[in-house]
Every structure is written in structure tokens, then in C-alpha cells.
TIFI-924831 format. One record per residue (C-alpha): residue number from 1; residue in three letters; chain; x, y, z. Coordinates in steps of 0.001 Angstrom, whole numbers, plus 500000, padded with zeros to 6 digits. Layout:
 num residu chaine     c1     c2     c3
 NUM    ALA      A      X      Y      Z
...
//
This chain:
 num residu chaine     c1     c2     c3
   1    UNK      A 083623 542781 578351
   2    UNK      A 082387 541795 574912
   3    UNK      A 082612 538433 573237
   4    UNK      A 082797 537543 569678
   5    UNK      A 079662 535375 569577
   6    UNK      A 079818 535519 565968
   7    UNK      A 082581 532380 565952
   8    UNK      A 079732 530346 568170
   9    UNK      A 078198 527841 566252
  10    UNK      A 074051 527495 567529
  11    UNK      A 074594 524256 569189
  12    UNK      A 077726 525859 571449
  13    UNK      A 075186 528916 572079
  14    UNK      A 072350 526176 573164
  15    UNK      A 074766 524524 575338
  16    UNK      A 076024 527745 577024
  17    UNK      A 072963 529294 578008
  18    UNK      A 071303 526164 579298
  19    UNK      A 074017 524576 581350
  20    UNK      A 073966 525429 584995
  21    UNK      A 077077 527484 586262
  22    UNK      A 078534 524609 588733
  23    UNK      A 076296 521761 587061
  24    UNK      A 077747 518702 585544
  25    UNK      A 076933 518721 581738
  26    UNK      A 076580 514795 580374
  27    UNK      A 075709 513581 576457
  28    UNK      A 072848 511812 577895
  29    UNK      A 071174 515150 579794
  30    UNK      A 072203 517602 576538
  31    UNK      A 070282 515103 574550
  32    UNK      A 067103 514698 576917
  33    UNK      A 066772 518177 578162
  34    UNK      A 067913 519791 574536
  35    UNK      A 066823 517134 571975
  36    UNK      A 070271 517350 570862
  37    UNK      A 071611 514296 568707
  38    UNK      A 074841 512320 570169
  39    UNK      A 076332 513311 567284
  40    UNK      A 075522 517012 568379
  41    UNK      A 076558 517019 571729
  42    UNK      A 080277 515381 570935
  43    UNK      A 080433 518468 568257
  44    UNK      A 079179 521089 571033
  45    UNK      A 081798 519657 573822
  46    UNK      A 084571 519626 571224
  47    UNK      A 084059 523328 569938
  48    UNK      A 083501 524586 573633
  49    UNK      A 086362 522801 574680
  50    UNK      A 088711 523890 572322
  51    UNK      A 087863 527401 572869
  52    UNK      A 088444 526774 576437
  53    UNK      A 084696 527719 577423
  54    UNK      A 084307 524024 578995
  55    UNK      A 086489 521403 580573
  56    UNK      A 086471 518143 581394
  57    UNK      A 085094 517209 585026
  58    UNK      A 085126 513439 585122
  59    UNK      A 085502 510056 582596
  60    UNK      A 083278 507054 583384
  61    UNK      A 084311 503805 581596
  62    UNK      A 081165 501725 580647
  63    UNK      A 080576 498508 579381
  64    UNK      A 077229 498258 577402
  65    UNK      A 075327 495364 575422
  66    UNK      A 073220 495827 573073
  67    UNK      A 071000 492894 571283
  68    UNK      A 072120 492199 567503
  69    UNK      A 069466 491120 564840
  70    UNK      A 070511 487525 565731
  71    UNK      A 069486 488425 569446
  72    UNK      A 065918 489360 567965
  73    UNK      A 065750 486845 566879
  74    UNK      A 066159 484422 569635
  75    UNK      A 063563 486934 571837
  76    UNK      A 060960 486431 568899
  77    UNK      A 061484 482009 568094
  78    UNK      A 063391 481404 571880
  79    UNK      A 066972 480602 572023
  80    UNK      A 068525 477339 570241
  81    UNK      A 068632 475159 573213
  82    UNK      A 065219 475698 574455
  83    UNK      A 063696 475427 570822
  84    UNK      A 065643 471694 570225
  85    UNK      A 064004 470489 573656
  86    UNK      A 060909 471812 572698
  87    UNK      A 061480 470013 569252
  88    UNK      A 062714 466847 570504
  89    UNK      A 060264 465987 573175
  90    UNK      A 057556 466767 570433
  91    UNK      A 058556 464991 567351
  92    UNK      A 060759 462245 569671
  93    UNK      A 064502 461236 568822
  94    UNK      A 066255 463172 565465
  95    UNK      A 069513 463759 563778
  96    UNK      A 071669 466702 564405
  97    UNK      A 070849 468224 560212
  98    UNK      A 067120 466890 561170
  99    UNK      A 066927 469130 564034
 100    UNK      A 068353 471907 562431
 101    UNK      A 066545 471667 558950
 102    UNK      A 063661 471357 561198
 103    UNK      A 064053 474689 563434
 104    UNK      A 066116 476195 560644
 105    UNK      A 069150 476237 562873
 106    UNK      A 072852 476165 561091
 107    UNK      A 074565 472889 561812
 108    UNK      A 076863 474174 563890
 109    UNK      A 074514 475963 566323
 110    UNK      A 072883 472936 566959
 111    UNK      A 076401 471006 567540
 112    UNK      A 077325 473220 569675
 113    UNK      A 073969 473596 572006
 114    UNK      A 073911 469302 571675
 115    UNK      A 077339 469443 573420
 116    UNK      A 076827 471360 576129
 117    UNK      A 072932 470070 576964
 118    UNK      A 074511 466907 576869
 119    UNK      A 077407 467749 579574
 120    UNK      A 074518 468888 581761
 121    UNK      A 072546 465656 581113
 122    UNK      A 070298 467257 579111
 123    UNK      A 070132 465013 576136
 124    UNK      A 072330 462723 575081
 125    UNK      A 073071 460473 571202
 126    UNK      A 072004 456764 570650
 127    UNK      A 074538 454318 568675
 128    UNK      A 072660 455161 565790
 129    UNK      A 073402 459555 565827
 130    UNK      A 069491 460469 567468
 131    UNK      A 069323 462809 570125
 132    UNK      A 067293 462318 572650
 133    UNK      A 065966 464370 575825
 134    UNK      A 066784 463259 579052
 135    UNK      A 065686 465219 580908
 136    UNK      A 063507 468707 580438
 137    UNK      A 064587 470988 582896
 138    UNK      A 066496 473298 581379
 139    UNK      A 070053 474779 582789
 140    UNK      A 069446 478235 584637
 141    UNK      A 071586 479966 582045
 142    UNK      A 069338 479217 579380
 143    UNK      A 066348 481294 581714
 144    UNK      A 068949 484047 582164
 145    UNK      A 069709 484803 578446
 146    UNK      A 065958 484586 577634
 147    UNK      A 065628 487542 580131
 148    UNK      A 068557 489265 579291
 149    UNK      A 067255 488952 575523
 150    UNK      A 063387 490221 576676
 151    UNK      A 065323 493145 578839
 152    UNK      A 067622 494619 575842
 153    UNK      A 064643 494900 573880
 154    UNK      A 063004 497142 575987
 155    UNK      A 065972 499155 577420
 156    UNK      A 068117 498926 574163
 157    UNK      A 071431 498706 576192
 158    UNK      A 072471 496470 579224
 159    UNK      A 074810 498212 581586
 160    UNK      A 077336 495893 583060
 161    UNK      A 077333 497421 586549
 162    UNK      A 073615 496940 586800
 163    UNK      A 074081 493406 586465
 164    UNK      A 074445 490346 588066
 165    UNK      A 077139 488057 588441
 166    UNK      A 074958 485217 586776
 167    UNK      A 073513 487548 584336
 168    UNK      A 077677 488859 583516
 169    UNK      A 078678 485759 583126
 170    UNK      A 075692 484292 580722
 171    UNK      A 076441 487694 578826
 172    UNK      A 080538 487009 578397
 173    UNK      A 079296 483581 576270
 174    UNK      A 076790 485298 574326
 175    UNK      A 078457 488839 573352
 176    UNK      A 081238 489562 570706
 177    UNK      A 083163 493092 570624
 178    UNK      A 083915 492246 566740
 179    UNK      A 081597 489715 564589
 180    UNK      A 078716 490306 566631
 181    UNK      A 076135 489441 563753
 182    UNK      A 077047 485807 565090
 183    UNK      A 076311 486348 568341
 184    UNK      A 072726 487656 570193
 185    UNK      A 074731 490489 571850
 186    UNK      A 077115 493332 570381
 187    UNK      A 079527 494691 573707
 188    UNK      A 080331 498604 573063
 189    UNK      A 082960 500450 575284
 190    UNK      A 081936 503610 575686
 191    UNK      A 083384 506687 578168
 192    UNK      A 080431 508373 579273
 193    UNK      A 082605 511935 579953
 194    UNK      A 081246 514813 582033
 195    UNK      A 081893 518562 581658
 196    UNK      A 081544 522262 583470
 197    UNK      A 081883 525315 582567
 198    UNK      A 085090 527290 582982
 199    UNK      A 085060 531222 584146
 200    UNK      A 085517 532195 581056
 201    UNK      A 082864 529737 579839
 202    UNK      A 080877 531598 582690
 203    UNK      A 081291 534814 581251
 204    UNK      A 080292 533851 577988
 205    UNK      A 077257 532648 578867
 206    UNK      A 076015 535414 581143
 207    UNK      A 077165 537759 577895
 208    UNK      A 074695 535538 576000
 209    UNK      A 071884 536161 578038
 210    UNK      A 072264 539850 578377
 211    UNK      A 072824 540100 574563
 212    UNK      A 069916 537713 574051
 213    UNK      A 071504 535900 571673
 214    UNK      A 069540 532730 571900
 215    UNK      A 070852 530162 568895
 216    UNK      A 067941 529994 567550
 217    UNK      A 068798 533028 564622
 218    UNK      A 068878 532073 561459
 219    UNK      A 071752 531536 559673
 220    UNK      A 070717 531178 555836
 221    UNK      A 067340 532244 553767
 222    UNK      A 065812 529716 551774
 223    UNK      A 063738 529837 548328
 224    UNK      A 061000 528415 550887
 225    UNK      A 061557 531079 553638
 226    UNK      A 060948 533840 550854
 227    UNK      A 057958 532657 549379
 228    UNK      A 056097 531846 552743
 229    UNK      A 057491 535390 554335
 230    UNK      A 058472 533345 557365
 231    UNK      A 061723 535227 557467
 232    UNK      A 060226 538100 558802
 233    UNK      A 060098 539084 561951
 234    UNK      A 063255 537076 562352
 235    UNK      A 066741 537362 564109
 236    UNK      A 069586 536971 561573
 237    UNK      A 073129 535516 562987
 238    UNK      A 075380 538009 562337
 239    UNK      A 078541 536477 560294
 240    UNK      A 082633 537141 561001
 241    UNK      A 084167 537941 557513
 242    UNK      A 087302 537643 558919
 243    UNK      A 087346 533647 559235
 244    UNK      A 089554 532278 557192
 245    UNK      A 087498 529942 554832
 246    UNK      A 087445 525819 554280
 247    UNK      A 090452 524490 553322
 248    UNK      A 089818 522700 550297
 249    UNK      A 091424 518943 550334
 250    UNK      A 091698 517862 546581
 251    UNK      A 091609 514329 545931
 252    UNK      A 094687 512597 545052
 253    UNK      A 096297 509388 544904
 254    UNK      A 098719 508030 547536
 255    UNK      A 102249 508780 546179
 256    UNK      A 103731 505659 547007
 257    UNK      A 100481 503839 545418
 258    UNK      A 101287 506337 541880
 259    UNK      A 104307 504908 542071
 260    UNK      A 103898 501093 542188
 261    UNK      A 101766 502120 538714
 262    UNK      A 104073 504139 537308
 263    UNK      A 106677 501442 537815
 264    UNK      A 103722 499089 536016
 265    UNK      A 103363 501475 533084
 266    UNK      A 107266 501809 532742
 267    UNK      A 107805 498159 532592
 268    UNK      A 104362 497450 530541
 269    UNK      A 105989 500300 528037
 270    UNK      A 109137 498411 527375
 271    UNK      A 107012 495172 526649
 272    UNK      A 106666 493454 529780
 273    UNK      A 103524 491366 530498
 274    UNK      A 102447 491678 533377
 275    UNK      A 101680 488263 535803
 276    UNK      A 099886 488200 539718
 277    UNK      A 098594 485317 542034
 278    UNK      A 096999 485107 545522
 279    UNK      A 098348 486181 548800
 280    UNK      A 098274 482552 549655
 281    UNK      A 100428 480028 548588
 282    UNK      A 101200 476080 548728
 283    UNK      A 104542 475298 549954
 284    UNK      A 105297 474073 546395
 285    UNK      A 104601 477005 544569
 286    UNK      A 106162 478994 547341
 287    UNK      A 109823 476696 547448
 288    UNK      A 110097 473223 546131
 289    UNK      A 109069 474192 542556
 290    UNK      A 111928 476881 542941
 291    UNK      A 114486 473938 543784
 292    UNK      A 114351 474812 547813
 293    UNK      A 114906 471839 549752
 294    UNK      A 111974 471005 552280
 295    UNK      A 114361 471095 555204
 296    UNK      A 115800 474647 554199
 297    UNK      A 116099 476756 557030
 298    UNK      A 114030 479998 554903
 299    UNK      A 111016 477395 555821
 300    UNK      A 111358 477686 559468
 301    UNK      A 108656 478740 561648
 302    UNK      A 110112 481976 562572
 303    UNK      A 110677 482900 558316
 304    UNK      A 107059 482075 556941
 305    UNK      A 104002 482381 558239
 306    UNK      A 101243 479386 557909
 307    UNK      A 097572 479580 557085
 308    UNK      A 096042 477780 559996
 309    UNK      A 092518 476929 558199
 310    UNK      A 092713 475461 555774
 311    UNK      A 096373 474167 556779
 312    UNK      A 096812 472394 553193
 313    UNK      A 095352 472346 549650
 314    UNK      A 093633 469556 548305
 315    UNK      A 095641 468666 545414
 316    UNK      A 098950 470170 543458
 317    UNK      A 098653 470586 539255
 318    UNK      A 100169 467714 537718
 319    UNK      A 102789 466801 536447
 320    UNK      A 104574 469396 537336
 321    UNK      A 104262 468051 541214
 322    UNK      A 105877 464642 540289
 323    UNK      A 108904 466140 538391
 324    UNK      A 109423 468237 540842
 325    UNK      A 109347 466054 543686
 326    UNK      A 111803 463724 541138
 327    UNK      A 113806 466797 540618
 328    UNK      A 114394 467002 544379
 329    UNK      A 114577 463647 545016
 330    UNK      A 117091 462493 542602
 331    UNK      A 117589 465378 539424
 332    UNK      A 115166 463863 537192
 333    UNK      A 116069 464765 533639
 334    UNK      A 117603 468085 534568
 335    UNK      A 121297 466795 535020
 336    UNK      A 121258 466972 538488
 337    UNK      A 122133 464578 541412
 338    UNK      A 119069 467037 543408
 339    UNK      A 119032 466838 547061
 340    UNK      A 119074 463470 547620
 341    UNK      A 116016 463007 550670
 342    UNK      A 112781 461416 550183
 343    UNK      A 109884 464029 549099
 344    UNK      A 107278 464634 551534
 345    UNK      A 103891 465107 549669
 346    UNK      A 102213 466169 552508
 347    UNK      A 104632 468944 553651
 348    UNK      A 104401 470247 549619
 349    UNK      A 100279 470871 549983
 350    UNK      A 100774 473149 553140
 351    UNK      A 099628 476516 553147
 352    UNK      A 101596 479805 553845
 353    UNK      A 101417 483295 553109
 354    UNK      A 103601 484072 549878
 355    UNK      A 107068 484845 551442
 356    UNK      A 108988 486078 548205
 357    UNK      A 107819 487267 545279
 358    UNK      A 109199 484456 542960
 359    UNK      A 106481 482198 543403
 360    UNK      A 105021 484291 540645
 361    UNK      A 107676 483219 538115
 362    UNK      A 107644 479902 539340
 363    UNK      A 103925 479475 538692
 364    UNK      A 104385 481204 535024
 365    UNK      A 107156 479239 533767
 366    UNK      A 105112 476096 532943
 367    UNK      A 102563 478771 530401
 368    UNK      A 105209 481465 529619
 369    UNK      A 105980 481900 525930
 370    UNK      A 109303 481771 524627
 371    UNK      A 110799 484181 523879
 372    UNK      A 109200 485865 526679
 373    UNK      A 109015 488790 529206
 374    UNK      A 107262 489176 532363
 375    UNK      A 106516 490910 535532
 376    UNK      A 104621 491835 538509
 377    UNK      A 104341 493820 541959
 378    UNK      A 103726 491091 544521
 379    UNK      A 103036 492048 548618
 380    UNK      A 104619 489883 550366
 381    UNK      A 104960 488425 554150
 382    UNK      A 107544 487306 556383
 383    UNK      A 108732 487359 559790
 384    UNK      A 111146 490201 559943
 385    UNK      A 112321 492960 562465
 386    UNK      A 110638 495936 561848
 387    UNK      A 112853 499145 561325
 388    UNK      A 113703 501695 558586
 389    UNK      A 114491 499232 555458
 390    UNK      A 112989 496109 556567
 391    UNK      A 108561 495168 557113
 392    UNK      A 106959 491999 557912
 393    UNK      A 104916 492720 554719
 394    UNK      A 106871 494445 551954
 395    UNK      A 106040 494751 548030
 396    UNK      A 108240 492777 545774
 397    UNK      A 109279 493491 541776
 398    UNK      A 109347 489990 540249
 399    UNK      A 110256 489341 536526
 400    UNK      A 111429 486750 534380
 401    UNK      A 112871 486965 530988
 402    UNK      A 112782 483515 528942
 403    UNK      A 114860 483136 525484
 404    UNK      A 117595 481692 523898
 405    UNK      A 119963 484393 523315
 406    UNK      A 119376 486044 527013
 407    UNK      A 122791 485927 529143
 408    UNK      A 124273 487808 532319
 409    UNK      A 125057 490842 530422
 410    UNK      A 120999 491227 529468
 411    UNK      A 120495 490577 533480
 412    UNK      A 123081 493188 534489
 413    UNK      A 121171 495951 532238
 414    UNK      A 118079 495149 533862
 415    UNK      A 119340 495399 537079
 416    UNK      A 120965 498877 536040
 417    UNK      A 117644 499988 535067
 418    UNK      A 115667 499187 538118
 419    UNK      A 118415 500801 540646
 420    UNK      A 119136 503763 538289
 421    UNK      A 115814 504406 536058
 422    UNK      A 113156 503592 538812
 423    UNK      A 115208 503721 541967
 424    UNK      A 116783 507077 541344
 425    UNK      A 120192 505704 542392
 426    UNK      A 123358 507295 541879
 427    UNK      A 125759 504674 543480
 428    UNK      A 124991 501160 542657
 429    UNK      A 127074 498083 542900
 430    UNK      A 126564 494001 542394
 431    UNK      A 127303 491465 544499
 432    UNK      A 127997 487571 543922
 433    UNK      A 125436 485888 546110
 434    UNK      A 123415 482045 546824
 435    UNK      A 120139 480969 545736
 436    UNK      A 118535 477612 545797
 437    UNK      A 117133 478494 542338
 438    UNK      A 119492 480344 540504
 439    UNK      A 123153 479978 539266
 440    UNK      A 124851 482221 539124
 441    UNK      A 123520 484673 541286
 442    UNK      A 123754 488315 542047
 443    UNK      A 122568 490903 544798
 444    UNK      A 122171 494362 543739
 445    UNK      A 122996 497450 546313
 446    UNK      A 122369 500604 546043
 447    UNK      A 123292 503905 548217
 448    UNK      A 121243 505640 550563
 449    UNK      A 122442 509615 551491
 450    UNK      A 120441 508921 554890
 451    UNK      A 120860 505242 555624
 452    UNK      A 123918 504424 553399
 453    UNK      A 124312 500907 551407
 454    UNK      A 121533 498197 551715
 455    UNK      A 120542 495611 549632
 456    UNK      A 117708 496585 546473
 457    UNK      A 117552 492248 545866
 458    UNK      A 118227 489488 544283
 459    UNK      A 118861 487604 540633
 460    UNK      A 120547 485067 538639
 461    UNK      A 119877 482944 535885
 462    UNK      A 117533 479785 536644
 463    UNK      A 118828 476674 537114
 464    UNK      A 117898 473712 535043
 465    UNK      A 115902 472053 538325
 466    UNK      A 113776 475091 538068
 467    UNK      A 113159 475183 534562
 468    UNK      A 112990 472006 533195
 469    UNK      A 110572 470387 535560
 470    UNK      A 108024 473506 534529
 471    UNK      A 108622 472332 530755
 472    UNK      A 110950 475157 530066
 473    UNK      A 114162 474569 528082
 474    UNK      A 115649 478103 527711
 475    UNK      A 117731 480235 529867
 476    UNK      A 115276 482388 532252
 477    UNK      A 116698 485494 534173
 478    UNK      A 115102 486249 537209
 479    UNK      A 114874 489041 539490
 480    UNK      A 113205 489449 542959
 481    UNK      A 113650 493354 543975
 482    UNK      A 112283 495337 547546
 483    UNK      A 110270 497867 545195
 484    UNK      A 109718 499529 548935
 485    UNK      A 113234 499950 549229
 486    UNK      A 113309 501826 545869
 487    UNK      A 110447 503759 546730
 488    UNK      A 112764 505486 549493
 489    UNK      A 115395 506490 546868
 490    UNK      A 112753 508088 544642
 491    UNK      A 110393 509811 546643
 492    UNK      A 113244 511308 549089
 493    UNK      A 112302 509458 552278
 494    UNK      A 114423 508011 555094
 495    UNK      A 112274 505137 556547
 496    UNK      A 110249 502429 554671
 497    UNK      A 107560 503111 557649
 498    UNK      A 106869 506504 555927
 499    UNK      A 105232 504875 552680
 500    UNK      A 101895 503408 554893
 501    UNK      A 102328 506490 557192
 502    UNK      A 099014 507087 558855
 503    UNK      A 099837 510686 559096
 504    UNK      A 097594 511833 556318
 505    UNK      A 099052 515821 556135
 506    UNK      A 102251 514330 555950
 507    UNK      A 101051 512497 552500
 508    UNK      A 099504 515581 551464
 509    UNK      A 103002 517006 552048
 510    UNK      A 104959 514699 550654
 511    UNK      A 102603 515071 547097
 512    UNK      A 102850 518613 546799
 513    UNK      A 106488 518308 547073
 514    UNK      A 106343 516042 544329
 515    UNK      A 104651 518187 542187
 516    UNK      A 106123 521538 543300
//
């Protein structure tokens, strides 16, 4: 029986002839007895695999440390604990920022060994902040790290199953999966996977050996090869001309990323300026400049999601925090009785992540020019079910248009733009709706062949507690639209999901249809 050896890359023709027929091929023994790279060897089982020369035997799960450049560090100057001892019972009672300008510690290193030395009565802090040793024997952890630091050196990895149950649990305070530069150890998961050959795999390789094919032919003569003659003498690899060659992958932009641009250069085109702001947002920005009442249900828990560090800004631009709070408090000058509850000032300064894509015409008002037109593609985030029109992070189309002679009838033509122009829609209808902010109010729809009638989003006219606390004086339309949800209608898909698809031939699809 012949083989086509010419399909065998020299690593899988290595690998063949050197593995034993009812041995148990590993990574590590294809690297030591071959000198092949990891790298190599996952290539060689994959290719061997596939072609159903070699199967898989047996999976080991291993845990593994390995010391990070922070862990050298502690071998080479001794870990932070030992080192402030050391320090202290030289240069006698310091300061936590002495100590650590001192050993050239970070603050909170030191902190942190401080507090646990001092539960093991260790050292221990004087009325006046000095730290003090009280005694010098050092906790038995502290011993087990150094040689767990002196060990990974030498070995490079620490295998969990060769250790102890000290050594384990010294190692679970001192490791970090993710982040490890902060940390002396870095833990890898690896499966350490073992194969054999398969009959066929068998026959291959004896085929080999008769044929003495060996790997080592060469594939490709160089400009060096020919002027030193060491191609002679030399077996060539013979090549298959019938293998179908590389596919070439062009590059090309994501087609739901083309269109959030070409949406920008359609609305930059019909002299829109174009506005953005951070991800993060004060709860004023976010609601109470947009008229929202702090007790509003849109700011419960389960609707926005808070930034837990830093929980609140330092300060809010004035004045537009005072006529706002006014505003909501008791109208101010906008002709309105407002809400009618006390402001809270601390609630206004809390961080969230922006919920709604308005916060961008909220924060323009106060420096938008009159007469005036603006927009902008915001991401978004809010607690939401997850399913074929609705994300717990979506993209947003936010605009405002500020002048004196702009009415509903200018609104409704934008709004017939966006669902027929950039949507693609062919059935499109408006609906009366609420909004703290805007008066009167309307929700566009538009129709889905697949999923039917959902909402595109919202507008309306700003109301004068929007407005005039932001030194505006004109009527401002605004509009707040699921740009996501209008991606579906114009590229022809069925489920929101299928824009951040991870499924990259399904992109590549999805563009050539585009430009077919």
C-alpha cells in the first residue's frame, strides 16, 4: 500500500518515524527527544490528528506557577515583610511612606504586609503612626514563599501536585490567573494531553521507513544554498500540485462597523456636527439635567449600572447644577411647578455607565449654537434581557436640532429619514409616547419581515426644564434611536446578536453579500 507522503509536512514525518508503535507520545518528550518547539509539537499533533494518523490517549489537567518579574524580584531584595523587619529593627521605629520610600516599596504593599505582621504580633503602631517590631521571628509563611520564590527560579514552573499543603496554600495568596505583574506568581492551566498512533498511523510510519523518507529533505533552494553548492548531494521533498492553494483573506472592515460610519458621513453630509462623551457618566448628566426625577424608577438598580470606584465625581459644572436642582425642586424660571422634592446633591455626583444616549444632548445644549444641528453614535449600557432586538450594551443615534423656526413637522421628516433612508424600512409608523424630557413625544416603529413591528426609538421636542436651565431659549428636537436595531433592517439580518457575531466566516459572508 502506498501513501501520499507528499501532503506530510517534515515535523508530521519526524513525529511518525520516531514515535514508538504502542508508546505514549507527550509535548514534553517530542520536545526533549526531538528538539521540537511547543509550538511545533501542538502543529505536529494537530496535522496527524486530523488526518487520523494519531489519537488522543489521555488529558491531564495541571496547575502550574510560574514566578513573574515582581517574583524576581522578591528572590533577588527578599520579600516585603522580611525586608520592613530587617528595616525596622535597623533604623528603629518609622512611618508607613518612611518605610516604603526607604525600601522603595509602594504604599500599599507596605499597608498591607503592616496589617497582617501586626495580627501575628509582629509589629505593631504607636499613638504617634511609627511601627515598631515586636517581635523578630518571622511567620512560617513568610520562609515558605522565600523558598517557593528560590525553587521557581531554578525549575521555572511549580507543579501543584508536587506540593505541599503549606506550600499550596502560601501560593493561593501570592498567585493571580489575570494581573499577575502585581503578584510574585503567574498560575497557568494547562492540559498536558497524550497521544498514540492509530493503525493507519502505523502503516504510515513503517511506509516511511521503507521509503526512507526521513523529513529532513529540503523543501526550497536558497540564493545561499546555490552559491555554497550545499544543495548537492541532497534529497528534494517531492511537492503535490494538486493541493489546492492558500486561501487568500483580504482585509476588510466589519460591516456593521462601515455602517455606523456611513451613517456618520450621511448625517455629517447633510450638515450635522457631530458631538461624543465618555462611557461614564454623573447621574446629572445622565437624568436630572434631562428633567428625570431622582426617584424615577429608570434609576433603579436593576435599569443602570453604577461605577463602584470611584462611586461619585468630585464636583458638577456650575451653574448649570444649581438651576437644575431649582428646576427640579421648584421650576425655577422655566414656568414650571417641577417635581416638588428636595434635591439630593449627593445622589446627582454618582457615577453610572451612560444608560441612553441623550446625555450627549444634554451636555451640548449649554455650548450648542443656535441655530444648530447635531449628532452622535453613543454605546450605551443597561440592564436588559438579552434576545434578538434587545443587548445590555447597544449603540444609540442621538441628535438635537436647536432653532427658532424648528416644529413637529421638521421632527417627523427626520424621523422619516432615519427609518426609511438609513434603516431601509418599508413600513413605518409613529406613536404618541412619555418622556421626562420632552413634550410632546413620539416613538417611531418600524417593520421587520422576520421579527415583525418593534420599536426604532424615541423623540419629542424639549421641554423648557431641559432647555432653559442649560441657557437655551429655542425649541430643540431630540431624537434617541437603537442604530442596532436599524442595522438589522439594512444589512438583512434577523438577530441584533449577529452584528458582534464571533463567527468570523460568517462576517466574511455577510460582506461579500453586500458587495455581490
Amino acid at each position: 500500500m502506498e501513501f501520499d507522503v507528499k501532503s506530510l509536512h517534515p515535523l508530521e514525518i519526524k513525529l511518525l518515524r520516531h514515535a514508538g508503535e504502542g508508546d505514549e507520545i507527550t509535548a514534553d518528550r517530542i520536545m526533549t527527544e526531538l528538539s521540537f518547539k511547543l509550538g511545533q509539537c501542538n502543529q505536529a499533533f494537530s496535522w496527524l490528528s486530523a488526518k487520523g494518523y494519531l489519537k488522543e490517549s489521555k488529558r491531564i489537567s495541571r496547575i502550574l506557577y510560574e514566578i513573574t518579574e515582581l517574583g524576581s524580584e522578591y528572590r533577588e531584595k527578599g520579600v516585603p515583610e522580611a525586608r520592613i523587619v530587617h528595616y525596622l529593627k535597623t533604623a528603629g521605629p518609622k512611618k508607613m511612606p518612611e518605610i516604603a520610600s526607604a525600601l522603595g516599596l509602594q504604599n500599599k504593599d507596605v499597608g498591607s504586609a503592616f496589617g497582617q505582621l501586626s495580627k501575628e504580633n509582629v509589629l505593631k503602631m504607636d499613638t504617634e503612626k511609627n511601627v515598631t517590631v515586636v517581635s523578630d521571628k518571622l511567620p512560617e509563611r513568610t520562609a515558605i514563599l522565600t523558598g517557593l520564590l528560590e525553587k521557581a527560579s531554578l525549575d521555572k514552573f511549580l507543579d501543584d501536585d508536587l506540593l505541599s499543603e503549606a506550600e499550596r496554600a502560601v501560593l493561593k495568596d501570592n498567585s493571580k490567573k489575570r494581573g499577575a505583574s502585581a503578584s510574585p506568581f503567574r498560575v497557568i492551566e494547562r492540559d498536558d494531553v497524550q497521544y498514540v498512533l492509530t493503525e493507519e498511523g502505523k502503516a504510515v510510519k513503517k511506509y516511511l521507513l521503507e521509503q526512507g523518507v526521513t523529513g529532513e529533505e529540503i523543501g526550497a533552494v536558497t540564493p545561499e544554498m546555490l552559491a555554497s553548492g550545499s544543495w548537492k548531494g541532497k534529497s528534494f521533498r517531492e511537492y503535490n500540485i494538486n493541493t489546492p492553494p492558500n486561501r487568500v483573506l483580504l482585509g476588510r472592515r466589519n460591516p456593521y462597523g462601515e455602517y455606523l460610519q456611513w451613517v456618520k458621513d450621511k448625517l455629517s453630509s447633510l450638515g450635522f456636527e457631530e458631538f461624543d462623551g465618555p462611557l461614564v457618566e454623573t447621574e446629572f448628566w445622565n437624568g436630572d439635567a434631562l428633567f428625570m426625577p431622582q426617584f424615577h424608577s429608570a434609576r433603579d438598580i436593576h435599569d443602570v449600572y453604577y461605577i463602584k470606584n470611584p462611586s461619585h465625581t468630585k464636583k458638577i459644572e456650575q451653574p448649570y447644577l444649581d438651576q437644575v436642582a431649582a428646576t427640579h425642586e421648584n421650576g425655577w424660571k422655566t414656568g414650571s411647578r417641577g417635581w416638588g422634592y428636595t434635591f439630593d446633591h449627593e445622589f446627582t455626583r454618582r457615577q453610572v455607565m451612560r444608560s441612553q444616549g441623550t446625555v450627549l444632548s444634554a451636555k451640548q445644549l449649554h455650548k450648542a449654537k443656535v441655530p444648530g444641528k447635531y449628532f452622535g453614535v453613543a454605546r450605551c449600557f443597561r440592564y436588559d434581557q438579552v434576545d434578538a432586538t434587545h443587548g445590555a450594551d447597544f449603540y444609540q443615534t442621538e441628535g438635537i436640532v436647536l432653532g427658532e423656526d424648528v416644529n413637529l413637522r421638521t421632527l417627523l421628516g427626520l424621523l422619516k429619514m432615519f427609518a426609511e433612508e438609513i434603516a431601509g424600512a418599508e413600513e413605518v409608523k409613529y406613536v404618541p409616547g412619555y418622556f421626562p424630557f420632552t413634550e410632546p413625544s413620539i416613538e417611531v416603529h418600524i417593520k421587520h419581515p422576520v421579527l415583525g413591528w418593534f420599536e426604532l426609538g424615541g423623540s419629542g421636542i424639549f421641554r423648557p426644564e431641559v432647555t432653559k436651565a442649560m441657557g437655551i431659549d429655542v425649541p430643540v428636537l431630540a431624537w434617541g434611536l437603537g442604530i442596532d436595531r436599524m442595522a438589522l433592517m439594512h444589512l438583512g439580518l434577523n438577530d441584533l446578536r449577529e452584528l458582534f457575531t464571533p463567527d468570523i466566516e460568517s462576517v466574511r459572508l455577510r460582506r461579500k453579500n453586500e458587495n455581490a
